[in-house]
C-alpha positions as CSV (number, residue, x, y, z in Angstrom):
1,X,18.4,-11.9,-8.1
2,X,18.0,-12.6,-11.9
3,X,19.5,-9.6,-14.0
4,X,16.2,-9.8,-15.8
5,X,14.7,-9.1,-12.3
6,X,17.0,-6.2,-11.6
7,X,16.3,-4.7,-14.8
8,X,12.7,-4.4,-14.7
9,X,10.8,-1.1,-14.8
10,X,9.1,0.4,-11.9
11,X,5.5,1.4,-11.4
12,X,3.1,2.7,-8.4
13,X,-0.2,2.4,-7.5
14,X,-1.6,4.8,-4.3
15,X,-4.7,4.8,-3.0
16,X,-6.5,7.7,-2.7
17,X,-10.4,7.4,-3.3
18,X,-11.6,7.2,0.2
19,X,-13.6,10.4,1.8
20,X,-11.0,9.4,5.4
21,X,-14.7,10.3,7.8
22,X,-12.5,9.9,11.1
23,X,-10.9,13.3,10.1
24,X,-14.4,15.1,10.7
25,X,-13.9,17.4,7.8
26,X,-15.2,18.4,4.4
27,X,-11.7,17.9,3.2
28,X,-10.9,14.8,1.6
29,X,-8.4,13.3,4.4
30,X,-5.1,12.9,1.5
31,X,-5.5,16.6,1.2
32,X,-5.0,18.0,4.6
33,X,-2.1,19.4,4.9
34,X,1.3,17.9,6.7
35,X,4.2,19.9,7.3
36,X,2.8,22.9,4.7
37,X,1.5,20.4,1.9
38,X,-1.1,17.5,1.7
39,X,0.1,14.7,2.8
40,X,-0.4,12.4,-0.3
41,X,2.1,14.6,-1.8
42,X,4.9,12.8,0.1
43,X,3.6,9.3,-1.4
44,X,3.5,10.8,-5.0
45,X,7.4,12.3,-4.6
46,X,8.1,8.9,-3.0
47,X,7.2,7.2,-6.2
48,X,8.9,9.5,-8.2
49,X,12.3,9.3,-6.1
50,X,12.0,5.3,-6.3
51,X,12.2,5.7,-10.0
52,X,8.3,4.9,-10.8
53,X,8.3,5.1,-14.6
54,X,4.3,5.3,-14.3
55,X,2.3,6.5,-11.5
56,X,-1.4,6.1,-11.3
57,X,-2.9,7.8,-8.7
58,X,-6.8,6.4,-7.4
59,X,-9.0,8.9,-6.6
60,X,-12.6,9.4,-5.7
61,X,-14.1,11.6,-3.3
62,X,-13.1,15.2,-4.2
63,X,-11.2,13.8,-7.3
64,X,-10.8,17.2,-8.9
65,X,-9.6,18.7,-5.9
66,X,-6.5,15.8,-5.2
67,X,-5.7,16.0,-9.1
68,X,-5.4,20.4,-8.7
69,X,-3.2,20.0,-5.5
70,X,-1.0,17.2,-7.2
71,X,-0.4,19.3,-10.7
72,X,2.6,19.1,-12.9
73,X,3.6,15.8,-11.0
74,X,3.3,13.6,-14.4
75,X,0.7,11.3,-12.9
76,X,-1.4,9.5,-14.0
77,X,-5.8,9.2,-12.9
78,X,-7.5,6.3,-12.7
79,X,-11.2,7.0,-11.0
80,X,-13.1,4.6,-8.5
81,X,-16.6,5.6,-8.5
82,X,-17.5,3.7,-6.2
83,X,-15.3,2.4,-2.8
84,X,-15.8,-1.5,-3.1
85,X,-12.9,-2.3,-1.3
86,X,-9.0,-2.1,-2.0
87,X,-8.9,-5.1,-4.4
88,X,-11.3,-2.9,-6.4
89,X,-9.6,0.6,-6.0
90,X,-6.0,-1.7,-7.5
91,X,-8.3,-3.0,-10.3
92,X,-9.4,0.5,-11.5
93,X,-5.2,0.8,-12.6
94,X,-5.5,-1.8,-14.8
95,X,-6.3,-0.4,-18.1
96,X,-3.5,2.3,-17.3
97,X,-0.7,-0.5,-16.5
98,X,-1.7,-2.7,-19.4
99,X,1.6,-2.6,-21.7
100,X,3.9,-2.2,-18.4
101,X,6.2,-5.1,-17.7
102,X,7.6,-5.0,-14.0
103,X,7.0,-4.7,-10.8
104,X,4.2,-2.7,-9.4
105,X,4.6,-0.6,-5.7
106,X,0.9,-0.4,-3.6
107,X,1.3,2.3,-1.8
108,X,-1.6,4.6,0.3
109,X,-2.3,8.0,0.1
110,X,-2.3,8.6,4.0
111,X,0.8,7.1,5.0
112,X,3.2,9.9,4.5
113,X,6.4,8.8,6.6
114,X,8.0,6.3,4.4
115,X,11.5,6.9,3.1
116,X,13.0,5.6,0.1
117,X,15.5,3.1,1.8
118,X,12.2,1.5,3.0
119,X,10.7,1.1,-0.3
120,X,14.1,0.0,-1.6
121,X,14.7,-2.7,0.9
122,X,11.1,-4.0,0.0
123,X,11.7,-4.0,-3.7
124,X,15.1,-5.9,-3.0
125,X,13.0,-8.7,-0.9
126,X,10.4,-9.3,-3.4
127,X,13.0,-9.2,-6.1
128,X,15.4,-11.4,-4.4
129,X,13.0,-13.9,-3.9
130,X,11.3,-14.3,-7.2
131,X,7.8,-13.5,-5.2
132,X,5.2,-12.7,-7.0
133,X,3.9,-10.6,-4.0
134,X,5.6,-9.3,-1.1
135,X,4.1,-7.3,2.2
136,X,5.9,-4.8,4.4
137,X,5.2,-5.6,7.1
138,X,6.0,-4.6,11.3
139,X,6.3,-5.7,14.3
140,X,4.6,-3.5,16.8
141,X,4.3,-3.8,20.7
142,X,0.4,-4.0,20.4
143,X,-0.5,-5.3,17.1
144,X,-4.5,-3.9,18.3
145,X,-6.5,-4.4,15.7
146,X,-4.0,-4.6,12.7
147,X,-4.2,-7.9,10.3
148,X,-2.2,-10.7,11.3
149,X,0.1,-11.9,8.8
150,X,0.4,-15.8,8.9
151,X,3.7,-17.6,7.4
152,X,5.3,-20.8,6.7
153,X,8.1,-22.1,7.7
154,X,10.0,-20.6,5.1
155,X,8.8,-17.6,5.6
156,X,6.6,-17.5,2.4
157,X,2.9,-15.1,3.5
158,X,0.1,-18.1,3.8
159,X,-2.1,-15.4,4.6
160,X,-3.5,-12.6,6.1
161,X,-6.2,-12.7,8.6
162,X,-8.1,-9.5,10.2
163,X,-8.1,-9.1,13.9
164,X,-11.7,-9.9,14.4
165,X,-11.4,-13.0,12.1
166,X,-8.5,-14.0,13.7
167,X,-8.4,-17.3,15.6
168,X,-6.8,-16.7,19.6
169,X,-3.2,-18.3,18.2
170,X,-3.3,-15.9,15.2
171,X,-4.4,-12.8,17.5
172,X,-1.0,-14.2,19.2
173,X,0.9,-13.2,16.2
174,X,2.9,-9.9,16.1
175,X,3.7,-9.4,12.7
176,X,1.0,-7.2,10.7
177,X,0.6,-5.7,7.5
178,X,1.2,-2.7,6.4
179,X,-1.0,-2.2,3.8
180,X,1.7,-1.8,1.4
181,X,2.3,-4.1,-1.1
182,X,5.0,-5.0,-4.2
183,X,3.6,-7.7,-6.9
184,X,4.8,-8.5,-10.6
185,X,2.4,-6.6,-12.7
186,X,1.0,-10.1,-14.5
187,X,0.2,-12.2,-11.3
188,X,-1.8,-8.5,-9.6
189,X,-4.3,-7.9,-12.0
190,X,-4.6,-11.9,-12.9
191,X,-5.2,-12.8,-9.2
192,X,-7.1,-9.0,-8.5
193,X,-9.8,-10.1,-11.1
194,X,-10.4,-13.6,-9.1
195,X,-11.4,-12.2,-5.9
196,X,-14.8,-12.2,-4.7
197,X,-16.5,-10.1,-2.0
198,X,-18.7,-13.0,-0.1
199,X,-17.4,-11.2,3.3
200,X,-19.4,-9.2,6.0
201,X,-18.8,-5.9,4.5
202,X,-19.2,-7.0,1.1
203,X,-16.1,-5.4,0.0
204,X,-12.9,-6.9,-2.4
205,X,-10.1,-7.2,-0.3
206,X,-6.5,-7.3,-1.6
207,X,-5.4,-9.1,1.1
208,X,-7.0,-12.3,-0.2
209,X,-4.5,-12.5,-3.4
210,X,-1.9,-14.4,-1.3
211,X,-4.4,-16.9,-0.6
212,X,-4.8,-17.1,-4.4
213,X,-0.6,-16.9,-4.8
214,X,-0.5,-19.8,-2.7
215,X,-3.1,-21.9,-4.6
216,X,-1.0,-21.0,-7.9
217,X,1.8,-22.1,-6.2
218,X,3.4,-18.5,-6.6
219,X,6.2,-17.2,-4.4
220,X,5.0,-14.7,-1.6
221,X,6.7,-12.9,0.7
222,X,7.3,-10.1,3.6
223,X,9.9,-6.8,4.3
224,X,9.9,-5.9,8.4
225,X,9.9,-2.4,8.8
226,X,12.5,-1.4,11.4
227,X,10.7,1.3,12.6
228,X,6.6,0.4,12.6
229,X,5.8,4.1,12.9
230,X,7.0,4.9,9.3
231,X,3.9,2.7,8.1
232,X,1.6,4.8,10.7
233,X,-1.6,5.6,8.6
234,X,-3.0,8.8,9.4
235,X,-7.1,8.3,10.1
236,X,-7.7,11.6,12.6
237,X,-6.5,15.2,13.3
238,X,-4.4,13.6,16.4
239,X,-2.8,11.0,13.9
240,X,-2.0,14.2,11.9
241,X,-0.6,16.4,14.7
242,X,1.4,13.2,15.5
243,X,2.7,12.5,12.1
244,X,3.6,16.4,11.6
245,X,5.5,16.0,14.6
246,X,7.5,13.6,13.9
247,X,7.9,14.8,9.9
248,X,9.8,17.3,12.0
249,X,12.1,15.6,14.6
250,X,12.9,12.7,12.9
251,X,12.1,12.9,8.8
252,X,13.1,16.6,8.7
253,X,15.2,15.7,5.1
254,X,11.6,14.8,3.4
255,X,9.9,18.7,4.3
């Protein structure tokens, strides 16, 4: 790793704009509560422990109410009026991260269990390598319906393919993403602003920028979780009463 690598500033993007329907509530799903507090407030103090010089925080649906809950957290806003997809709700952080220099951390507002080390071994990966993007990624028993994450040789992320665009050798594969991501601020919102939404649901999805990392002949790359269920993204009550329970057998130190 270059010192110049080693030395450069922090900053984290988390995702927060989406309404989360599956919860069959009123309340936007990054405010129910986990363990006594909503659970994006986990992500936000994740950031904050990593070192995350600027936080910008995506919001949405019930924007007011996320930015009451997350007070005196020195965040930063950006708004996504409308939900056109994840390369969309990165694109709204933009203006925010224009002057910033380093590396930029994707995180999401409803996955509550990572722990620093995991962040830290992912920043060390993409740093190590030069990438210009790296995905954590795991390696569950059933991969389901999780995107496949297709690699060379040298282990540089060709792509990644949804389940039900997958081919039946890529639906063989058992390494999927994550959903979180770390990218050098210049190459995200270069390669963000290049990707169209000609797709089915006529949404811009992030995971097409290692397609265009690839065609710029950029370095990619992926972190394996050790344990999957640290990247488990909470989507219903049962995901919720799940996660709470293992906040408290197994993450107790984060509560």
């Amino acid at each position: 790793m270059t010192e110049l690598r080693r030395k450069q500033e922090l900053a984290a993007i988390i995702l927060a704009a989406g309404k989360g329907t599956r919860m069959n509530s009123d309340l936007v799903k990054v405010l129910h509560p986990l363990c006594g507090r909503p659970m994006i407030w986990y992500v936000t103090a994740l950031a904050h422990r990593l070192g995350a010089s600027k936080t910008i925080v995506v919001v949405g649906h019930q924007a007011q109410k996320v930015m009451e809950a997350l007070e005196g957290q020195n965040l930063i806003y950006a708004f996504q009026e409308q939900q056109l997809g994840s390369a969309h709700a990165v694109q709204q952080a933009r203006h925010d991260l224009r002057n910033f220099a380093g590396d930029v951390l994707i995180l999401c507002g409803d996955v509550p269990l990572l722990r620093p080390a995991t962040l830290e071994a992912l920043l060390e990966r993409h740093r190590s390598r030069g990438a210009a993007i790296t995905v954590m990624t795991a390696l569950p028993d059933d991969p389901a319906s999780y995107g496949r994450v297709v690699k060379s040789e040298a282990g540089d992320v060709l792509r990644i393919v949804e389940a039900r665009d997958a081919s039946p050798e890529e639906r063989q594969i058992r390494e999927i993403n994550t959903g979180i991501y770390c990218a050098e601020r210049e190459f995200l919102f270069d390669a963000v602003g290049k990707i169209g939404n000609t797709n089915a649901q006529g949404e811009y999805y992030f995971t097409d920028i290692f397609e265009i990392a690839v065609r710029d002949q950029r370095k990619t790359g992926a972190c394996v979780l050790d344990d999957p269920e640290e990247a488990m993204g909470i989507n219903t009550v049962d995901d919720l009463r799940r996660a709470e329970q293992m906040m408290k057998t197994r993450w107790h130190d984060t509560i």
